[in-house]
OpenMM code with the backbone's topology and positions (N, CA, C; nanometers):
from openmm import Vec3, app, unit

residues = "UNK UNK UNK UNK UNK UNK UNK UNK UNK UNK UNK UNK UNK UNK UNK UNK UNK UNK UNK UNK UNK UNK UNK UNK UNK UNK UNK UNK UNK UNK UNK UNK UNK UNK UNK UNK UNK UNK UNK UNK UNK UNK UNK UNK UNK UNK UNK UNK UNK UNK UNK UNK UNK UNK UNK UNK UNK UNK UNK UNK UNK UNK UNK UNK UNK UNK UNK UNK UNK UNK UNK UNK UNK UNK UNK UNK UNK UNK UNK UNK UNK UNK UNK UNK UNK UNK UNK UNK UNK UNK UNK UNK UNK UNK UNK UNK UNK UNK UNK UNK UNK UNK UNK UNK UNK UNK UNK UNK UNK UNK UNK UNK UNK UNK UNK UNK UNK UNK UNK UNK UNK UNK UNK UNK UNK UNK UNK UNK UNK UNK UNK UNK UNK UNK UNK UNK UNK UNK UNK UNK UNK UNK UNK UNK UNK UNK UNK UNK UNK".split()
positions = [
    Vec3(0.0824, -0.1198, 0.0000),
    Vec3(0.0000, 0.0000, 0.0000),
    Vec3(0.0861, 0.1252, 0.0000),
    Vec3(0.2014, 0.1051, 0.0958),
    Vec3(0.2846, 0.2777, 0.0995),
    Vec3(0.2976, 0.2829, 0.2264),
    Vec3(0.2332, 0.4632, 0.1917),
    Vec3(0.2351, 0.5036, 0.3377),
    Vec3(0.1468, 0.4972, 0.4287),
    Vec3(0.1927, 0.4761, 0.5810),
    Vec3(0.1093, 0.4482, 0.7011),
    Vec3(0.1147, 0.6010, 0.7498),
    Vec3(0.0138, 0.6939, 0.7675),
    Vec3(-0.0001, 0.7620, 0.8816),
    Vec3(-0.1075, 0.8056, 1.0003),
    Vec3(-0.0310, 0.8524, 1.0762),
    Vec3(-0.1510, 0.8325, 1.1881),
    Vec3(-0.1519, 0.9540, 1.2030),
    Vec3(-0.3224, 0.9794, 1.1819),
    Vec3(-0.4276, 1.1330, 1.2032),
    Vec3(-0.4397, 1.1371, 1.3765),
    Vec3(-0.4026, 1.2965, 1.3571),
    Vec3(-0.4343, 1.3593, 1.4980),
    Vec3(-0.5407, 1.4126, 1.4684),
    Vec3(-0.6746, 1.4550, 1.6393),
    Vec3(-0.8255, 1.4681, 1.6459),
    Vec3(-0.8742, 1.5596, 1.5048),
    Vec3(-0.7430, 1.6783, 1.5340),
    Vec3(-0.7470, 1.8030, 1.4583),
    Vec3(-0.7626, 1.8025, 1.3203),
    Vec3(-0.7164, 1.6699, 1.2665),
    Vec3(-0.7622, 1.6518, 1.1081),
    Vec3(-0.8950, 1.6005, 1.0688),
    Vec3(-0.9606, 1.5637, 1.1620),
    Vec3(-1.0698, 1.4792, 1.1669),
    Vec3(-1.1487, 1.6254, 1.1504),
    Vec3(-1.1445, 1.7121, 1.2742),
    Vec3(-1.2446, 1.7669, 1.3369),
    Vec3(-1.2011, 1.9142, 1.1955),
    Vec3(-1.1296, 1.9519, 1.1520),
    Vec3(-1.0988, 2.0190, 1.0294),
    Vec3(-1.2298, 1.9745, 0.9411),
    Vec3(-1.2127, 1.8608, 0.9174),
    Vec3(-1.3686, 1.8452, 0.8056),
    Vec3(-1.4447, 1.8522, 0.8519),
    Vec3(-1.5202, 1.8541, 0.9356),
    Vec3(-1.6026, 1.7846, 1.0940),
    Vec3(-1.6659, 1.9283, 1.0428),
    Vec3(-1.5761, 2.0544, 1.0993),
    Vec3(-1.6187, 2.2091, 1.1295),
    Vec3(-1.6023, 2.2760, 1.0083),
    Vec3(-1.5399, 2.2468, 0.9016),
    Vec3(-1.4828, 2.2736, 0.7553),
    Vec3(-1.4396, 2.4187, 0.7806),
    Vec3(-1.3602, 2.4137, 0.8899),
    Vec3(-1.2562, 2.4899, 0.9254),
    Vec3(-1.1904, 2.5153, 0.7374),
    Vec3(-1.0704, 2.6806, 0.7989),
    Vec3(-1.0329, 2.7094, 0.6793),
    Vec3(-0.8753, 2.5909, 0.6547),
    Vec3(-0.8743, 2.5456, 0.5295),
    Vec3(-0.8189, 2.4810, 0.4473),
    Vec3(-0.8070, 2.3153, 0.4915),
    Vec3(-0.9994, 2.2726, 0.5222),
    Vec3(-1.0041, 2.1653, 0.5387),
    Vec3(-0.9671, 2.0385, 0.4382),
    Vec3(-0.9798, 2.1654, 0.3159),
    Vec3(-0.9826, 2.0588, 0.1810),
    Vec3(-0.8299, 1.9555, 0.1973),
    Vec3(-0.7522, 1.9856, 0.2299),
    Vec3(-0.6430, 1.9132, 0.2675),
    Vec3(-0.6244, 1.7982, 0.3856),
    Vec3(-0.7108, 1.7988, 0.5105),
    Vec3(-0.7882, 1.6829, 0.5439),
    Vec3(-0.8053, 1.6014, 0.5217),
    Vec3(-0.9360, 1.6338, 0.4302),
    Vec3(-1.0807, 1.5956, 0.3930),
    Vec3(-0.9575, 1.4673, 0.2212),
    Vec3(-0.8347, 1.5633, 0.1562),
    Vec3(-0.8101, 1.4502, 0.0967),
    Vec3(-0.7016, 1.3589, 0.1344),
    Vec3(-0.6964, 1.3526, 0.2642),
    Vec3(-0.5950, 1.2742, 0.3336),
    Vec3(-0.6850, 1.2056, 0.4130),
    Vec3(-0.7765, 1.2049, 0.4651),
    Vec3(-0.8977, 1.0981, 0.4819),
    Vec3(-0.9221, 1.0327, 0.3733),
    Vec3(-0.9891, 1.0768, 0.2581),
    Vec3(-1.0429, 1.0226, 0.1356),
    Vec3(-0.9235, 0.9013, 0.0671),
    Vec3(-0.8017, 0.9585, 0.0498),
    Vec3(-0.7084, 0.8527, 0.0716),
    Vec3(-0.7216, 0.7018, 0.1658),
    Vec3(-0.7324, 0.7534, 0.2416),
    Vec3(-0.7081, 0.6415, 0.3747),
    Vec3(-0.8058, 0.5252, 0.3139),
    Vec3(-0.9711, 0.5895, 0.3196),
    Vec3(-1.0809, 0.5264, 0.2969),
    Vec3(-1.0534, 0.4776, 0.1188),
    Vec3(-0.9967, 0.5471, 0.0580),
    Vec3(-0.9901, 0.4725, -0.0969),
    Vec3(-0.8681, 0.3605, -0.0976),
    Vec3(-0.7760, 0.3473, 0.0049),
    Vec3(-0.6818, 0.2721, 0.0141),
    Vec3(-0.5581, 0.3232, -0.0127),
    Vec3(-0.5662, 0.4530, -0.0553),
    Vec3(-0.4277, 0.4478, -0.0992),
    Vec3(-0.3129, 0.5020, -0.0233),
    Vec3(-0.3344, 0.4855, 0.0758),
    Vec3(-0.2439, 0.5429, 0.2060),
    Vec3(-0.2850, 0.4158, 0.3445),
    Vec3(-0.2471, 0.4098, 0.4056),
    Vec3(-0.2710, 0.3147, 0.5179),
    Vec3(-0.3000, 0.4288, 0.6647),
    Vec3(-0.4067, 0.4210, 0.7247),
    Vec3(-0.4141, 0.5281, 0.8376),
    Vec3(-0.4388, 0.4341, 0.9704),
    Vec3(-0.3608, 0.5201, 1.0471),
    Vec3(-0.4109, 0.4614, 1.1933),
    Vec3(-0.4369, 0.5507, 1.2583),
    Vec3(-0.5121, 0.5489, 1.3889),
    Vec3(-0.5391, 0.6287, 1.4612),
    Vec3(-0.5763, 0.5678, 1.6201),
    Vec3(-0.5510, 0.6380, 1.6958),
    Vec3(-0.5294, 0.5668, 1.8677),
    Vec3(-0.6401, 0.6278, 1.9195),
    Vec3(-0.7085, 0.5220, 2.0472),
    Vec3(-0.8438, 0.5441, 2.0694),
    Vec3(-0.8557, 0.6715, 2.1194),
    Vec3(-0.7422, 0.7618, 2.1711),
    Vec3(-0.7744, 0.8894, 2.2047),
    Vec3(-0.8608, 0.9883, 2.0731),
    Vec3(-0.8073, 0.9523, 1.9834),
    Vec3(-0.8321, 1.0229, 1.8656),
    Vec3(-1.0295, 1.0092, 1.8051),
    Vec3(-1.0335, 0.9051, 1.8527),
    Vec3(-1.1684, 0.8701, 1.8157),
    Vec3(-1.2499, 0.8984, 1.9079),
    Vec3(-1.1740, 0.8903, 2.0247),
    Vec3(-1.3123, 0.9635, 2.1596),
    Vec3(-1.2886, 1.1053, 2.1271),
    Vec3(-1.1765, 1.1664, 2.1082),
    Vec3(-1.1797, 1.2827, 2.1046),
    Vec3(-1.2676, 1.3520, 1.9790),
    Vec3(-1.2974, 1.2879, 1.8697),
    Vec3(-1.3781, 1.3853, 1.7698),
    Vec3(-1.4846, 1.3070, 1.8316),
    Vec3(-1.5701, 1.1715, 1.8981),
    Vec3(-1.6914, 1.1446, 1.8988),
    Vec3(-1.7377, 1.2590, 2.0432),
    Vec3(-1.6544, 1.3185, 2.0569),
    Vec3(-1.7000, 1.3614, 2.1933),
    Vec3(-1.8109, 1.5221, 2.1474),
    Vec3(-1.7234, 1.5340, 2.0359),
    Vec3(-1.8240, 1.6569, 1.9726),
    Vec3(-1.9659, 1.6058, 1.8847),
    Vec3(-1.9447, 1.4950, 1.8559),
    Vec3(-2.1066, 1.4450, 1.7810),
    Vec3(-2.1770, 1.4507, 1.9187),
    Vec3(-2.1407, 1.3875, 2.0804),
    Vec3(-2.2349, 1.3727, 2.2004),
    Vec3(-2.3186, 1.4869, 2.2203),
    Vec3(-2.1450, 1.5656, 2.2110),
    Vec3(-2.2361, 1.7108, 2.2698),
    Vec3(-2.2947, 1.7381, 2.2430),
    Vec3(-2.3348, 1.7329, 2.0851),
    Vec3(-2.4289, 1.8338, 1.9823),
    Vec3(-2.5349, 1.7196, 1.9811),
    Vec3(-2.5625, 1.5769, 2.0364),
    Vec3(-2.6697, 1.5096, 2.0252),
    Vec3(-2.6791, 1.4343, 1.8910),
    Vec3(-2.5451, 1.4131, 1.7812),
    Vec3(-2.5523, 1.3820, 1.6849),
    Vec3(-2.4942, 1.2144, 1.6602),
    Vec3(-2.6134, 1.1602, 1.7483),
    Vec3(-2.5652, 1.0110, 1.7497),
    Vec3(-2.5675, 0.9136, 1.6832),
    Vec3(-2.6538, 0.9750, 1.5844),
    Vec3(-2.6326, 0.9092, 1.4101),
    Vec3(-2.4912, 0.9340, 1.3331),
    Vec3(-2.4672, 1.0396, 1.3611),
    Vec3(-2.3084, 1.0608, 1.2729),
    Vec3(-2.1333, 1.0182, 1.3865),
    Vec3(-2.2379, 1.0286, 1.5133),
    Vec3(-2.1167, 0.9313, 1.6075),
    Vec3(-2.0894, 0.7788, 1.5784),
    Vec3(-2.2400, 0.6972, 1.5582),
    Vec3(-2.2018, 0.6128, 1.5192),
    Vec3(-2.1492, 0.5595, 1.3678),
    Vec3(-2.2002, 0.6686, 1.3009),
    Vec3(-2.1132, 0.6480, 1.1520),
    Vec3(-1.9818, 0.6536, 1.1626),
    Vec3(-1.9412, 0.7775, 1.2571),
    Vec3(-1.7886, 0.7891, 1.2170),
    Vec3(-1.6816, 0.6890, 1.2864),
    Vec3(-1.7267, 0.6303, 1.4091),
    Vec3(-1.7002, 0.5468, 1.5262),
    Vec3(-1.6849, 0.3887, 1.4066),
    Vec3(-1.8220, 0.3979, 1.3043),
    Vec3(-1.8128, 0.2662, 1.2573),
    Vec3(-1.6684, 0.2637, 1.0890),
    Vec3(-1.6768, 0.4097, 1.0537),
    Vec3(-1.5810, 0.4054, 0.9648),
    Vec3(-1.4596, 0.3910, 1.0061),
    Vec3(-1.4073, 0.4415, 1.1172),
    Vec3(-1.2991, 0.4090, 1.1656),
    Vec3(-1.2638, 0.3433, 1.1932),
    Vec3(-1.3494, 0.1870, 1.2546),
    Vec3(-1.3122, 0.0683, 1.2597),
    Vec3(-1.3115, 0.0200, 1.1216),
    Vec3(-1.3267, 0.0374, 1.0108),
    Vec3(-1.3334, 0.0021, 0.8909),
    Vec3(-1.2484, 0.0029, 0.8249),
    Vec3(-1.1554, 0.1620, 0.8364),
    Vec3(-1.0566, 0.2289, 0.7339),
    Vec3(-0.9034, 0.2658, 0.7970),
    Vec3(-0.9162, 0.2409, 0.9244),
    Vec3(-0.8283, 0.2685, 1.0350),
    Vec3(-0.7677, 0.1858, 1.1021),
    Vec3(-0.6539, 0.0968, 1.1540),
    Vec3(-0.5960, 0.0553, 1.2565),
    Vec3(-0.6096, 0.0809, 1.3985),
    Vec3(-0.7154, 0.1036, 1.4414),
    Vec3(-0.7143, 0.1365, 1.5598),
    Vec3(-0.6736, 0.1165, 1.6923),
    Vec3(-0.5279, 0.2158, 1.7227),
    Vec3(-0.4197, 0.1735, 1.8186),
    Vec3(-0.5190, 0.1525, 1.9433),
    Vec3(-0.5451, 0.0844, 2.0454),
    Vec3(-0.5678, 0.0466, 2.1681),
    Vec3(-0.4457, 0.0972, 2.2724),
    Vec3(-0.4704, 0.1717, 2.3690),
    Vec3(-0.3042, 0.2248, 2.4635),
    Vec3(-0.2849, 0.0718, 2.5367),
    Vec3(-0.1841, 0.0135, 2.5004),
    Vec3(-0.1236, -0.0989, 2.6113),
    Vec3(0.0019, -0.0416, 2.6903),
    Vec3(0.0339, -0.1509, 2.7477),
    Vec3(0.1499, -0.1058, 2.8313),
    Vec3(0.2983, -0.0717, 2.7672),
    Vec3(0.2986, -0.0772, 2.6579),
    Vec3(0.4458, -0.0354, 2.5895),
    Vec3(0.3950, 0.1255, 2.5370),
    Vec3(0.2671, 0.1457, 2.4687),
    Vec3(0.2144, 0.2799, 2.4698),
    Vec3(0.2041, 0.3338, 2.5548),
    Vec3(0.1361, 0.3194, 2.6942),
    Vec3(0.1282, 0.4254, 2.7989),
    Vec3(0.2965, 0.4154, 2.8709),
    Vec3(0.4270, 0.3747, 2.8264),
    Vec3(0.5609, 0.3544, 2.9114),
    Vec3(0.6120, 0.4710, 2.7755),
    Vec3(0.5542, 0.4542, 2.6836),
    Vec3(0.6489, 0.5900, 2.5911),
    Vec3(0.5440, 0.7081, 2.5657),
    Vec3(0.4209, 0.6664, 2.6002),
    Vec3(0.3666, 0.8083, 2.6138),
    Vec3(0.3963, 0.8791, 2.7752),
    Vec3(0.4215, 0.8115, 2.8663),
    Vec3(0.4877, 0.8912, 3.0050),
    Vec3(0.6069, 0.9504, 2.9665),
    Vec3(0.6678, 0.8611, 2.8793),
    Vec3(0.8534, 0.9156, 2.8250),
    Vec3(0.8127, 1.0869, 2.7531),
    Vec3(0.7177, 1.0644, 2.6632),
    Vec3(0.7080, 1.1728, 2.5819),
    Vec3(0.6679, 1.2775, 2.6697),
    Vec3(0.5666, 1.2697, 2.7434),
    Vec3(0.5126, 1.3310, 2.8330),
    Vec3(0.6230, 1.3997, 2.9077),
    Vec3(0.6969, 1.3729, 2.9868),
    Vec3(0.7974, 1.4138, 3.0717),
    Vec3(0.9184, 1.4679, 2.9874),
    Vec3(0.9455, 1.4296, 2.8668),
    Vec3(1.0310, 1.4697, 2.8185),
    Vec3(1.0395, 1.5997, 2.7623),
    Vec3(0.8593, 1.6277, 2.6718),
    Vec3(0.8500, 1.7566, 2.5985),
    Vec3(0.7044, 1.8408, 2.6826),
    Vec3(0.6790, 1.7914, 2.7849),
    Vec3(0.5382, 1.8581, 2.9020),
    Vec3(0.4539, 1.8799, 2.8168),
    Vec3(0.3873, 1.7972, 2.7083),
    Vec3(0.2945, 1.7847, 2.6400),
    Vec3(0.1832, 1.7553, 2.6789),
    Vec3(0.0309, 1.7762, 2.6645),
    Vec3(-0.0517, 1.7138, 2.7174),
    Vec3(-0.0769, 1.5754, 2.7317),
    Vec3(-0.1011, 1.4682, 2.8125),
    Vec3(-0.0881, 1.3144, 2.8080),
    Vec3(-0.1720, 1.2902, 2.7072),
    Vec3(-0.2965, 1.3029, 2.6318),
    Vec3(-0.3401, 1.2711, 2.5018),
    Vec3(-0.2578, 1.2811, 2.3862),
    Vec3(-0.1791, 1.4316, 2.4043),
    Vec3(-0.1632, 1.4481, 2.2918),
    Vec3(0.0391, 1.3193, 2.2695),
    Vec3(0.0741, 1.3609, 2.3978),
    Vec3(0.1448, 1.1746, 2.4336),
    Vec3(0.1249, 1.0529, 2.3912),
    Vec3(-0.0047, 1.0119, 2.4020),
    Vec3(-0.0886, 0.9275, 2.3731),
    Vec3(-0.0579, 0.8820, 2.2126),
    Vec3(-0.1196, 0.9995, 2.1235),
    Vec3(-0.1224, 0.9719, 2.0265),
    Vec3(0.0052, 1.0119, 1.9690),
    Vec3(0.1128, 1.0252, 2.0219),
    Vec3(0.2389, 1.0079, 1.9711),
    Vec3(0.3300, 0.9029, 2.0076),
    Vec3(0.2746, 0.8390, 2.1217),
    Vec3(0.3367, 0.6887, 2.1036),
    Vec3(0.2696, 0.5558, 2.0371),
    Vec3(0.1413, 0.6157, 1.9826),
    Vec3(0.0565, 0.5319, 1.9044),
    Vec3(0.0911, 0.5288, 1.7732),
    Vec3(0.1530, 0.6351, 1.7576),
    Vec3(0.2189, 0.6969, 1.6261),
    Vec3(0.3450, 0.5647, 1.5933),
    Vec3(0.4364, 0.6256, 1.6911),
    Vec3(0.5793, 0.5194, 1.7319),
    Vec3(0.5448, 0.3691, 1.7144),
    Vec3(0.4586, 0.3919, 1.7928),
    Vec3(0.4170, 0.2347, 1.8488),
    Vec3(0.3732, 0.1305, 1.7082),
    Vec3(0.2857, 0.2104, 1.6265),
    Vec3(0.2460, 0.1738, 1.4725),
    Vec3(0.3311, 0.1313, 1.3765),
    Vec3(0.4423, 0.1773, 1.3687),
    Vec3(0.5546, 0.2322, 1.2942),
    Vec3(0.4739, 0.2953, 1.1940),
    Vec3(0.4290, 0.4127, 1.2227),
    Vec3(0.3603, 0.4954, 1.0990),
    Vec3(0.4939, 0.5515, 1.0594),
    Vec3(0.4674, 0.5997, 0.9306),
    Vec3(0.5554, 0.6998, 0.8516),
    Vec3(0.5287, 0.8676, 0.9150),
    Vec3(0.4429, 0.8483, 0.9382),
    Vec3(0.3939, 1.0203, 0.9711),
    Vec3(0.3023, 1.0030, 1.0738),
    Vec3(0.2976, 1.1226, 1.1647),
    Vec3(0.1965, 1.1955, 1.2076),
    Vec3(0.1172, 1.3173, 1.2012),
    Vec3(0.0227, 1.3018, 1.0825),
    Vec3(-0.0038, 1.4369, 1.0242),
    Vec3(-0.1377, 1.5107, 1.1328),
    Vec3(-0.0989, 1.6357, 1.1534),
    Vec3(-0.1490, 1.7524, 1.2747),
    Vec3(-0.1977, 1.8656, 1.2456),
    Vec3(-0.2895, 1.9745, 1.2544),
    Vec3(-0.2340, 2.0870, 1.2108),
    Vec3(-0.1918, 2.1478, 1.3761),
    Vec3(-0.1425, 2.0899, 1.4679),
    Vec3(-0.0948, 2.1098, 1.5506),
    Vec3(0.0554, 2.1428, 1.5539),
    Vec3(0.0706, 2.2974, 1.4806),
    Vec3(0.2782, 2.2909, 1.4656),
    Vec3(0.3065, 2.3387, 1.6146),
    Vec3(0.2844, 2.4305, 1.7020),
    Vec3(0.3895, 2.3483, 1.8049),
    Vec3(0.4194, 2.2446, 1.9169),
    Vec3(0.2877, 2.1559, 1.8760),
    Vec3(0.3086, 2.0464, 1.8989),
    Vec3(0.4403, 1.9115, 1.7766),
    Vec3(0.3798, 1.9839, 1.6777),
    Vec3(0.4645, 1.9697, 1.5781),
    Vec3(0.6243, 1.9331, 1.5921),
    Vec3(0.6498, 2.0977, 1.6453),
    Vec3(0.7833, 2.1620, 1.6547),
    Vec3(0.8656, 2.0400, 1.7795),
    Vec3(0.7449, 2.0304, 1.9024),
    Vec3(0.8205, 1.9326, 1.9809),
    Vec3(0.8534, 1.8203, 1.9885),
    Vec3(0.7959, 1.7458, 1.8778),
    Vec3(0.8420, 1.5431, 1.9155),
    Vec3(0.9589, 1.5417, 1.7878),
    Vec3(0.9909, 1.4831, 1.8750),
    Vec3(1.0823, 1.4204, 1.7358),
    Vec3(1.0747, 1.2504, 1.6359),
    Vec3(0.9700, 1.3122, 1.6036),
    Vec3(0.8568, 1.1848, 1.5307),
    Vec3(0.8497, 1.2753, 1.3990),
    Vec3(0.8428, 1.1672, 1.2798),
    Vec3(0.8300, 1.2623, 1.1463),
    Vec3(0.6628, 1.2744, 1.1657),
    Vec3(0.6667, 1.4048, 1.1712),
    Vec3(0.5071, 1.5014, 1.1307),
    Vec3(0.5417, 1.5377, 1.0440),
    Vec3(0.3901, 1.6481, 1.0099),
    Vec3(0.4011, 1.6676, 0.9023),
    Vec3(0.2148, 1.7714, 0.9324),
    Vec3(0.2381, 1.8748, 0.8671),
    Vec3(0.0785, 1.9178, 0.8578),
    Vec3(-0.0189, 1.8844, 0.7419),
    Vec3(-0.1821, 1.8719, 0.7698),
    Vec3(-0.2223, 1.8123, 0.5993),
    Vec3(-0.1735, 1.8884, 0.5194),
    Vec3(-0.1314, 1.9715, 0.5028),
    Vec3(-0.1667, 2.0793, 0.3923),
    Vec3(-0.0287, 2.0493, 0.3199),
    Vec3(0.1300, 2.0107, 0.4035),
    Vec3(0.2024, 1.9913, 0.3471),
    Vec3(0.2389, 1.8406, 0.3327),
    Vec3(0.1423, 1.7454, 0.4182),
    Vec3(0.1504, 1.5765, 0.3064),
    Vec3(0.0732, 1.5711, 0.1956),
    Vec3(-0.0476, 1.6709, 0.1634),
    Vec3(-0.0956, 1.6885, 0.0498),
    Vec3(0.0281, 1.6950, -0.1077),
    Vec3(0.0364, 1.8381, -0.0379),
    Vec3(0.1843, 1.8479, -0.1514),
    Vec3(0.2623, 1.8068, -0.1311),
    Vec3(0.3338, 1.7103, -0.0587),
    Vec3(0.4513, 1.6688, -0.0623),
    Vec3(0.4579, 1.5268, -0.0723),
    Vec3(0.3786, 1.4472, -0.0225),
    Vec3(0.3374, 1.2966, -0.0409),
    Vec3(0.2408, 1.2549, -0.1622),
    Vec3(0.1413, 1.3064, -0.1279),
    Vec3(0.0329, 1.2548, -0.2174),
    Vec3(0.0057, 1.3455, -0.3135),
    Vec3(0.1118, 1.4262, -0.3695),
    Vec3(0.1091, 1.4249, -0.5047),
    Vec3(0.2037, 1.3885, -0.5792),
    Vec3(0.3413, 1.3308, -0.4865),
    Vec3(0.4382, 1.2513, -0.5375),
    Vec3(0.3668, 1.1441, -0.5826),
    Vec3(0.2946, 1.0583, -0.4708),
    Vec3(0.2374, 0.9579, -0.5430),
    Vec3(0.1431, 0.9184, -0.6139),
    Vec3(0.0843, 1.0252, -0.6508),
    Vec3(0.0254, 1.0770, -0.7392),
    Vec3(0.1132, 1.0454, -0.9202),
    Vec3(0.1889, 1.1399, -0.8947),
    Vec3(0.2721, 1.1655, -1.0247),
    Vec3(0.3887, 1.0237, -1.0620),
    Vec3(0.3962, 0.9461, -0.9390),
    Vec3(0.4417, 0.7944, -1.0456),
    Vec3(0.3545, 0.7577, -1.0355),
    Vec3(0.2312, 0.7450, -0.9767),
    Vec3(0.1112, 0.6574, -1.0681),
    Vec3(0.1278, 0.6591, -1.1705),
    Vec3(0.0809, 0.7832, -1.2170),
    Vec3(0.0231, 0.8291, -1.3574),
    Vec3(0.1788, 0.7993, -1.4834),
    Vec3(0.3161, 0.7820, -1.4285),
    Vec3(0.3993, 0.7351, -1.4988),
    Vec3(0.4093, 0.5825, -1.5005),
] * unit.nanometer
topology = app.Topology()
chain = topology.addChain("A")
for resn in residues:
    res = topology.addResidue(resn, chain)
    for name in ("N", "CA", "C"):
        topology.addAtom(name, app.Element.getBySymbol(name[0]), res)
């Protein structure tokens, strides 16, 4: 398949709110779900966008998105080698423990990326990130352009 990466809440919830320059998201999801990228994502990530369908009472599109993600996604579970390098990360860069979480889920995956639009969260792990807007152009239109050769 390629590349593996693992989506933080913020790319989700980008299409979710069609925040400005979701379109870059929205085609790094569409990827995932067409196959042509491999995505994972750690259960923080999935409580964290279903937590905004609760609020708003939208329990038809919680359980849609809850059910696509088991579908199109790897869904990291935190075990005990994840919560021993998300404490590492944690203590190392005083990050929030979620956002820990989903950077040793990241590790833990061997994803290629962790795409965010979170840069200075970004700025602190030393995990290849990456924001959508620049795996758009920089990944997936590379692979894009040897397809088509």
């Amino acid at each position: 398949m390629g590349l593996k990466v693992s989506l933080d809440t913020n790319v989700f919830l980008a299409v979710k709110n069609k925040e400005p320059g979701f379109e870059f998201s929205k085609r790094i999801i569409d990827s995932v779900e067409e196959n042509t990228i491999e995505g994972i994502m750690s259960t923080i990530v999935l409580a964290e966008v279903l937590i905004g369908f609760y609020q708003n009472e939208e329990n038809e599109e919680a359980n849609k998105f809850s059910s696509k993600a088991l579908l199109n996604y790897d869904v990291i579970s935190v075990n005990h080698d994840i919560a021993i390098e998300a404490a590492k990360i944690r203590a190392r860069y005083n990050i929030k423990l979620p956002d820990a979480i989903i950077a040793a889920s990241t590790i833990y995956s061997g994803a290629d990326f962790l795409i965010s639009h979170d840069k200075p969260l970004l700025k602190k792990l030393k995990i290849q990130n990456i924001t959508p807007k620049e795996f758009v152009e920089n990944c997936l239109e590379d692979m894009k352009d040897r397809d088509e050769n």
